[in-house]
Z-matrix of the N, CA and C atoms (Angstrom, degrees):
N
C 1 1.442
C 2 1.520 1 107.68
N 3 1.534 2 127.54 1 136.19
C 4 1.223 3 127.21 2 -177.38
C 5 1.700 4 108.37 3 -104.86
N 6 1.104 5 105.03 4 125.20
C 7 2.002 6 108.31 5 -177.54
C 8 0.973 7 86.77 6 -123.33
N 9 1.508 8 117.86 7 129.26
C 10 1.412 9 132.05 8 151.77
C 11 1.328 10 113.25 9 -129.49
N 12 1.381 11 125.18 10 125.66
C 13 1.915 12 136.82 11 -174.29
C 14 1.688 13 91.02 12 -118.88
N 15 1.028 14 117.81 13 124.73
C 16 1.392 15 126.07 14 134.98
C 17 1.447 16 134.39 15 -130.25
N 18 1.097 17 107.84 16 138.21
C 19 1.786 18 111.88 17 -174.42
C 20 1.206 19 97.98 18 -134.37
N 21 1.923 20 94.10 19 144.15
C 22 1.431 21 117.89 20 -175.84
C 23 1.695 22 98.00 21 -122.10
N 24 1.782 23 87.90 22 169.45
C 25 1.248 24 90.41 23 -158.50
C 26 1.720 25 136.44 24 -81.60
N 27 1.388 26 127.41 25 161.80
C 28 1.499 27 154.41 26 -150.49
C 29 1.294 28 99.79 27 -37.05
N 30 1.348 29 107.52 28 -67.55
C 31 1.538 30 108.82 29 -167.69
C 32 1.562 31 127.90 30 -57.83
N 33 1.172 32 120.93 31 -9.10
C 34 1.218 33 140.15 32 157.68
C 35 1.418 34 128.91 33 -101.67
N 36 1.532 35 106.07 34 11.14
C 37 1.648 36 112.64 35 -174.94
C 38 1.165 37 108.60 36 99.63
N 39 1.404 38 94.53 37 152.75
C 40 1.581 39 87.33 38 162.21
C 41 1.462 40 113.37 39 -96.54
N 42 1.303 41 115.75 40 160.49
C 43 1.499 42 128.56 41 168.00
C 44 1.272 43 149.42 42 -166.20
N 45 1.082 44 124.15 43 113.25
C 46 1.288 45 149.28 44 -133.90
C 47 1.712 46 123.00 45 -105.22
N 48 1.348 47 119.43 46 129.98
C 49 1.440 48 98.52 47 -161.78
C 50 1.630 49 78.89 48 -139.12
N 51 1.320 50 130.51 49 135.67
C 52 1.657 51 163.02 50 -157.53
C 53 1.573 52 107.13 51 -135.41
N 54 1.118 53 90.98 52 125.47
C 55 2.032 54 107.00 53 173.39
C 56 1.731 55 102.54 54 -151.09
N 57 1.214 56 90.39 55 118.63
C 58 1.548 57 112.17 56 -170.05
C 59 1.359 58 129.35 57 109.84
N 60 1.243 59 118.49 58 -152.15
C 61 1.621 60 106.17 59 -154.23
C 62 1.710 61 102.02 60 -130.30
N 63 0.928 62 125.20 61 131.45
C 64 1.526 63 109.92 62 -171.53
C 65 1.886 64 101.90 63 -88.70
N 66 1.654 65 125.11 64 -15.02
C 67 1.239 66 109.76 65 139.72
C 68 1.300 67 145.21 66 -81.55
N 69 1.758 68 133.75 67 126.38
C 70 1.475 69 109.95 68 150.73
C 71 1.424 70 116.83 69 -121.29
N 72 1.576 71 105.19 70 -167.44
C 73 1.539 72 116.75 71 -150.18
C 74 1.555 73 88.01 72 -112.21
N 75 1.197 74 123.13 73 127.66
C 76 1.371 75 109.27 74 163.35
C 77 1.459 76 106.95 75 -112.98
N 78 1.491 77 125.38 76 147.65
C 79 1.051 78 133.07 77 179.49
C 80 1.852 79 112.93 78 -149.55
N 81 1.429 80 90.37 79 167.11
C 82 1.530 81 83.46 80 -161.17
C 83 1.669 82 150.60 81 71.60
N 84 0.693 83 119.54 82 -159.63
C 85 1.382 84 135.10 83 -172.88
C 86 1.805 85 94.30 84 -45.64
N 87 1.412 86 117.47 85 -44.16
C 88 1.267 87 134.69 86 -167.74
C 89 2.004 88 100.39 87 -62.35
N 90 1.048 89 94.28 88 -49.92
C 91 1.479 90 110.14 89 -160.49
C 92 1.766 91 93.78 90 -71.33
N 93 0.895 92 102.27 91 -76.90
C 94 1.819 93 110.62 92 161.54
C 95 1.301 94 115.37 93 -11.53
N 96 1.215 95 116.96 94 -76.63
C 97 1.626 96 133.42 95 165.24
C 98 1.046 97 89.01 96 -17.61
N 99 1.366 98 120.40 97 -106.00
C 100 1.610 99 148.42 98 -142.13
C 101 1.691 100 103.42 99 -54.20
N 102 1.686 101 121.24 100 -36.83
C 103 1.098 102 106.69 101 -178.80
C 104 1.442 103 116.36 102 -87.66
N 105 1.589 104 128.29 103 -9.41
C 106 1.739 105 126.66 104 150.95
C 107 1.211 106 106.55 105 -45.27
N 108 1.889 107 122.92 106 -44.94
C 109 1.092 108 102.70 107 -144.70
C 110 1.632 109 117.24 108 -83.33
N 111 1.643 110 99.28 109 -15.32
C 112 1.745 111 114.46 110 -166.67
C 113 2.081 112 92.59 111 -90.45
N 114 1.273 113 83.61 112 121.17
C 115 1.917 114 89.45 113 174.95
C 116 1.689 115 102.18 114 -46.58
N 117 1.283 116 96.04 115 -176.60
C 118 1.448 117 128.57 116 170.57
C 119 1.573 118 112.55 117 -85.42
N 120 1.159 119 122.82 118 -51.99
C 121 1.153 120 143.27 119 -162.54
C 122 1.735 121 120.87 120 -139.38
N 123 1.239 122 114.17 121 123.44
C 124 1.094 123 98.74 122 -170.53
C 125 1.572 124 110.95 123 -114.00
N 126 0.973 125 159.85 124 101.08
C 127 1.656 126 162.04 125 -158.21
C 128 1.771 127 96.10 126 -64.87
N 129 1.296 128 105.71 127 155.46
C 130 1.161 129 113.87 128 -162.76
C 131 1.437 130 111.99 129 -161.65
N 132 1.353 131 125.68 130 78.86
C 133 1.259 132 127.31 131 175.55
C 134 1.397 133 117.48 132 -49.68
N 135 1.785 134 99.55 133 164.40
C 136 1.789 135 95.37 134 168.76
C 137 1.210 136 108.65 135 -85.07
N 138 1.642 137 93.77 136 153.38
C 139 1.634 138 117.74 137 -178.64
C 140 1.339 139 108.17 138 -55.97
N 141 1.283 140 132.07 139 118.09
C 142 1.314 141 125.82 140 154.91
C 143 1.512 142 123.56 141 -60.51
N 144 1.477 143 105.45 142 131.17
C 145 1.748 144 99.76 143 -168.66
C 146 1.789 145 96.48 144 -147.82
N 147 1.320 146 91.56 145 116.92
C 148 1.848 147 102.81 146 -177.34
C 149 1.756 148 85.50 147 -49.86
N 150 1.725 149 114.85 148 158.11
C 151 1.243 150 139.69 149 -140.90
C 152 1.334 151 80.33 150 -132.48
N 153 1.174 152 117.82 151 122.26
C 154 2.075 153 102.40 152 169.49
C 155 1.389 154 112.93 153 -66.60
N 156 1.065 155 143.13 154 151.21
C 157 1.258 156 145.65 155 169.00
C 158 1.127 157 108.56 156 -112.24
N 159 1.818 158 131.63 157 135.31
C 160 1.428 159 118.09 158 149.65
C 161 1.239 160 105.13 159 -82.23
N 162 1.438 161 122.72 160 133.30
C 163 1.114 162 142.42 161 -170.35
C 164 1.889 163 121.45 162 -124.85
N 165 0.932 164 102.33 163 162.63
C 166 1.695 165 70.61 164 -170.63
C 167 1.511 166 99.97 165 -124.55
N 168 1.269 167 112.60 166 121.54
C 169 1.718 168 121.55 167 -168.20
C 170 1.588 169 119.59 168 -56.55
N 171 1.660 170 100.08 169 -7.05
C 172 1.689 171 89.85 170 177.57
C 173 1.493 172 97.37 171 -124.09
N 174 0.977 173 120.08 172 31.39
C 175 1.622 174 118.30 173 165.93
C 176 1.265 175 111.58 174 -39.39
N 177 1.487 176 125.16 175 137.29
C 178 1.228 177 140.80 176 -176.85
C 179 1.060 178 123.19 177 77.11
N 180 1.634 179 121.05 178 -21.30
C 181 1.243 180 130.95 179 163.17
C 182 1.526 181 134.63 180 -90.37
N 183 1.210 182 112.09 181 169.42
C 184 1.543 183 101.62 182 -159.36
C 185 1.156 184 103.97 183 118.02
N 186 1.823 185 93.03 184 156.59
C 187 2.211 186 104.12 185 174.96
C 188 1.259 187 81.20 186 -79.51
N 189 1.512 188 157.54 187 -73.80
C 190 1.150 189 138.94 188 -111.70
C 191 1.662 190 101.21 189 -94.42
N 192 1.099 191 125.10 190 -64.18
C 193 1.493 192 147.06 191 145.44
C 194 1.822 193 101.52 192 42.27
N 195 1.129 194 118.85 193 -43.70
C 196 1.372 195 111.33 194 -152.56
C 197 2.311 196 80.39 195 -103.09
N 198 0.729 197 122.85 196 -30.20
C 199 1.542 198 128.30 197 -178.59
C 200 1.516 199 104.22 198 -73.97
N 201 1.250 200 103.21 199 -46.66
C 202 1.786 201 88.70 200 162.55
C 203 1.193 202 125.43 201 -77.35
N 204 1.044 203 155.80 202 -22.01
C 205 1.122 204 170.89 203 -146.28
C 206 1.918 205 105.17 204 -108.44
N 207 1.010 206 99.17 205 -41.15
C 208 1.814 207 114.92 206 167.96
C 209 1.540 208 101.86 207 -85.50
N 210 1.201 209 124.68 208 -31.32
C 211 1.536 210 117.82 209 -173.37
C 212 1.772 211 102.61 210 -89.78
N 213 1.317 212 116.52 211 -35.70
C 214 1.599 213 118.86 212 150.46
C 215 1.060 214 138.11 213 -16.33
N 216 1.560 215 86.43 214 -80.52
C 217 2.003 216 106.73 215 161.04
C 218 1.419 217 131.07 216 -75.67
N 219 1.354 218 109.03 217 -7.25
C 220 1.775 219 116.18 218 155.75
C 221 1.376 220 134.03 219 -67.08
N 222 1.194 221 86.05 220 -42.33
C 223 1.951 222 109.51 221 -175.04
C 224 1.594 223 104.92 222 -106.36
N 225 1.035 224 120.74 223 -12.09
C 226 1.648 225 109.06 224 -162.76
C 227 1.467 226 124.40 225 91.66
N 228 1.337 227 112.84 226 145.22
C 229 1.263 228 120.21 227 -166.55
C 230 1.684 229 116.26 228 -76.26
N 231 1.616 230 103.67 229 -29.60
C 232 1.644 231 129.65 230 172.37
C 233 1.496 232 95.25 231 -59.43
N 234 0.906 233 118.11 232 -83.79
C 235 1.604 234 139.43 233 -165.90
C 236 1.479 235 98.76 234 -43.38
N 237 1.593 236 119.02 235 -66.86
C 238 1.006 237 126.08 236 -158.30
C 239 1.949 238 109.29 237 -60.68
N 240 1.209 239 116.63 238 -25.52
C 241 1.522 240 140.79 239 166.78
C 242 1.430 241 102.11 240 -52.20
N 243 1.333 242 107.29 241 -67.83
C 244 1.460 243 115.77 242 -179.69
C 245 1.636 244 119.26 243 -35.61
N 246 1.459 245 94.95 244 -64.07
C 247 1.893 246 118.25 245 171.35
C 248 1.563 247 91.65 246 -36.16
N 249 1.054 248 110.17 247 -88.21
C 250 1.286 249 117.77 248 -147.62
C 251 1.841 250 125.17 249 -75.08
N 252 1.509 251 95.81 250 -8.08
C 253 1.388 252 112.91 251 156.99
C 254 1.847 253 115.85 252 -63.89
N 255 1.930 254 104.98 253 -45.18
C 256 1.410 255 109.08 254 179.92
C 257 1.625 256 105.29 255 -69.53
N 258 1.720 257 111.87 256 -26.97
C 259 1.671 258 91.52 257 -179.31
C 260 1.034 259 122.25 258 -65.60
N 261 1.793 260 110.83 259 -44.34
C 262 1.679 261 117.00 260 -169.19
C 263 1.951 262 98.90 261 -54.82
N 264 1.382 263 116.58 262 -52.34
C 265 1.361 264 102.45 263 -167.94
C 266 1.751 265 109.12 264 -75.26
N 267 0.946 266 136.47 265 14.42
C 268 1.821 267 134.88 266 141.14
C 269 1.476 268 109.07 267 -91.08
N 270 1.084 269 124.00 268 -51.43
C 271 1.437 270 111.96 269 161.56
C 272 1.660 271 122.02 270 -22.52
N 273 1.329 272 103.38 271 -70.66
C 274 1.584 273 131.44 272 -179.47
C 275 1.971 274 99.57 273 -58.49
N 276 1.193 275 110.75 274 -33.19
C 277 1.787 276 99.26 275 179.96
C 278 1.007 277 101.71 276 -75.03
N 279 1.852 278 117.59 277 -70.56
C 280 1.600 279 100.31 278 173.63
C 281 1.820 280 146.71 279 -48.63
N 282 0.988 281 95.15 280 3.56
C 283 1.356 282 132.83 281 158.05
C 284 1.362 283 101.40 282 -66.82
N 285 1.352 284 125.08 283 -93.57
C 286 0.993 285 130.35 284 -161.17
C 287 1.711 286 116.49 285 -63.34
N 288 1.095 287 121.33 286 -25.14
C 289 1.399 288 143.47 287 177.93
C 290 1.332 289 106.92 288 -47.43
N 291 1.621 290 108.39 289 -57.41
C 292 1.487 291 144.59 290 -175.20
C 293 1.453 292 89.29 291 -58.15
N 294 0.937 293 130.34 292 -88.08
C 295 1.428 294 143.21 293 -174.70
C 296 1.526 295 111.36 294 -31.80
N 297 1.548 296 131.64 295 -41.28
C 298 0.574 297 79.89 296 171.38
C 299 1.792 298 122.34 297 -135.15
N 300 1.334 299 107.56 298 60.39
C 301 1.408 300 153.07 299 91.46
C 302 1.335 301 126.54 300 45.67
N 303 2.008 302 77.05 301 -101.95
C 304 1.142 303 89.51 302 167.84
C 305 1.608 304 122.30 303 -121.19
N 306 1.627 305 101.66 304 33.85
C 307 1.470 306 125.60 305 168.20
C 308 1.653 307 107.76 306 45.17
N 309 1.510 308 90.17 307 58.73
C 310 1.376 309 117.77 308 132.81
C 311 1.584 310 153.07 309 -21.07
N 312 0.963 311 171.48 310 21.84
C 313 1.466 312 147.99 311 -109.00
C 314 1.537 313 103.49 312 -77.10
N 315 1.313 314 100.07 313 162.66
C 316 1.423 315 108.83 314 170.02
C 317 1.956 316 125.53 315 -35.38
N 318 1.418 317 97.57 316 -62.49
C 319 1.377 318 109.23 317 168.64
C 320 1.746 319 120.08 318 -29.45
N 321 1.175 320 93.30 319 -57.14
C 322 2.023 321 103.33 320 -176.86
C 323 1.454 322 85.03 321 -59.15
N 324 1.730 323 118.82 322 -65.24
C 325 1.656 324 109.42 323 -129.08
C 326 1.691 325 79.88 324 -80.38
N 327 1.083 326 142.03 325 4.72
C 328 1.618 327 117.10 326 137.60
C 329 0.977 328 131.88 327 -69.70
N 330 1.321 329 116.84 328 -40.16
C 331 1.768 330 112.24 329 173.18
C 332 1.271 331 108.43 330 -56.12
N 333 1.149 332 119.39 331 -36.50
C 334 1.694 333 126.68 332 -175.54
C 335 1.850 334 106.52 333 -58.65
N 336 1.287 335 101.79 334 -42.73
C 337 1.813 336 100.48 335 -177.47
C 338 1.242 337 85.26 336 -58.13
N 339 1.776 338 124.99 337 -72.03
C 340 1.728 339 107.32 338 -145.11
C 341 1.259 340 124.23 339 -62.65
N 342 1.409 341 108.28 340 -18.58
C 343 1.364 342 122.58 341 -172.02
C 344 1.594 343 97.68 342 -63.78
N 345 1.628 344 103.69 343 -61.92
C 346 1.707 345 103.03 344 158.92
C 347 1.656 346 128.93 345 -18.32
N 348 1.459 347 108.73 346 -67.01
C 349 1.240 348 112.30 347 173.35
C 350 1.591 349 117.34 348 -44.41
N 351 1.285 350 87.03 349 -74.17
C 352 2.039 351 90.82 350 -179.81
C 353 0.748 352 109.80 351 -17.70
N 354 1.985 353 123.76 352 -66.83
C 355 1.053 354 118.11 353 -164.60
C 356 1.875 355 128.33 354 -58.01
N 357 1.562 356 92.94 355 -28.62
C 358 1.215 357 104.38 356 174.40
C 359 1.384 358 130.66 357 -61.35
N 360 1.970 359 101.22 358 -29.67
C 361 1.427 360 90.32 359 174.29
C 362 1.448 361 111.77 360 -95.59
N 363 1.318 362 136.79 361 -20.52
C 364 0.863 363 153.29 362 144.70
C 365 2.334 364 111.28 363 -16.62
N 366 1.322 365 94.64 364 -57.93
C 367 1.717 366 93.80 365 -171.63
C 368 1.543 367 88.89 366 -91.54
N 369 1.415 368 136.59 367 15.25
C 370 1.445 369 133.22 368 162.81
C 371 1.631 370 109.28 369 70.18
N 372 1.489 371 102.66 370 38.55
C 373 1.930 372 111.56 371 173.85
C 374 1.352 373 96.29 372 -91.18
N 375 1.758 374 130.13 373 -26.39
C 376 1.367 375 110.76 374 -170.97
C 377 1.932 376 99.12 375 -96.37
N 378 1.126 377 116.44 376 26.69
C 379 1.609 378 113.67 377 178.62
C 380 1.033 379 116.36 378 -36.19
């Protein structure tokens, strides 16, 4: 079978000139070949796919940062989750307590949590 592609150049387009057939027939000995050579089965692991993480951009930093991080590895990373899962949600009531207080709406006493957070990762409590 004869294939010939040539293309000239951009600034005038592209353009393309084709001779031959973009199907063929294989038969024989040819066809044979090629189908020993392709398995039966092909195995197929799972796709590896980075996991997003929230991560916290000032990790390690911070005044507090180095006390959590020692209080982490004292108590455990399980445990230590736990702790600090029960602070954020008293944190977050008195928060809300405050709010509404001083009769707040919902809207603020959310801005008020994240603002919370920031600060948290910010003084290195979420290390």
């Amino acid at each position: 079978m004869a294939t010939s592609i040539s293309v000239t150049g951009f600034k005038g387009g592209l353009c393309s000139s084709f001779h031959g057939s973009w199907g063929t027939t294989m038969v024989g000995e040819d066809y044979a070949m090629l189908a020993k050579s392709v398995p039966n089965h092909v195995r197929v692991g799972k796709p590896t796919r980075a996991l997003p993480m929230m991560k916290n951009v000032n990790e390690g930093k911070g005044l507090f940062a180095p006390i959590v991080v020692v209080t982490r590895n004292l108590i455990g990373k399980k445990r230590f989750n736990q702790f600090r899962g029960k602070a954020i949600a008293l944190h977050s009531q008195v928060i809300t307590e405050f709010c509404k207080s001083i009769g707040a709406d919902a809207k603020q006493r959310q801005g008020l949590i994240r603002l919370a957070k920031k600060n948290g990762e910010r003084l290195g409590f979420l290390a």
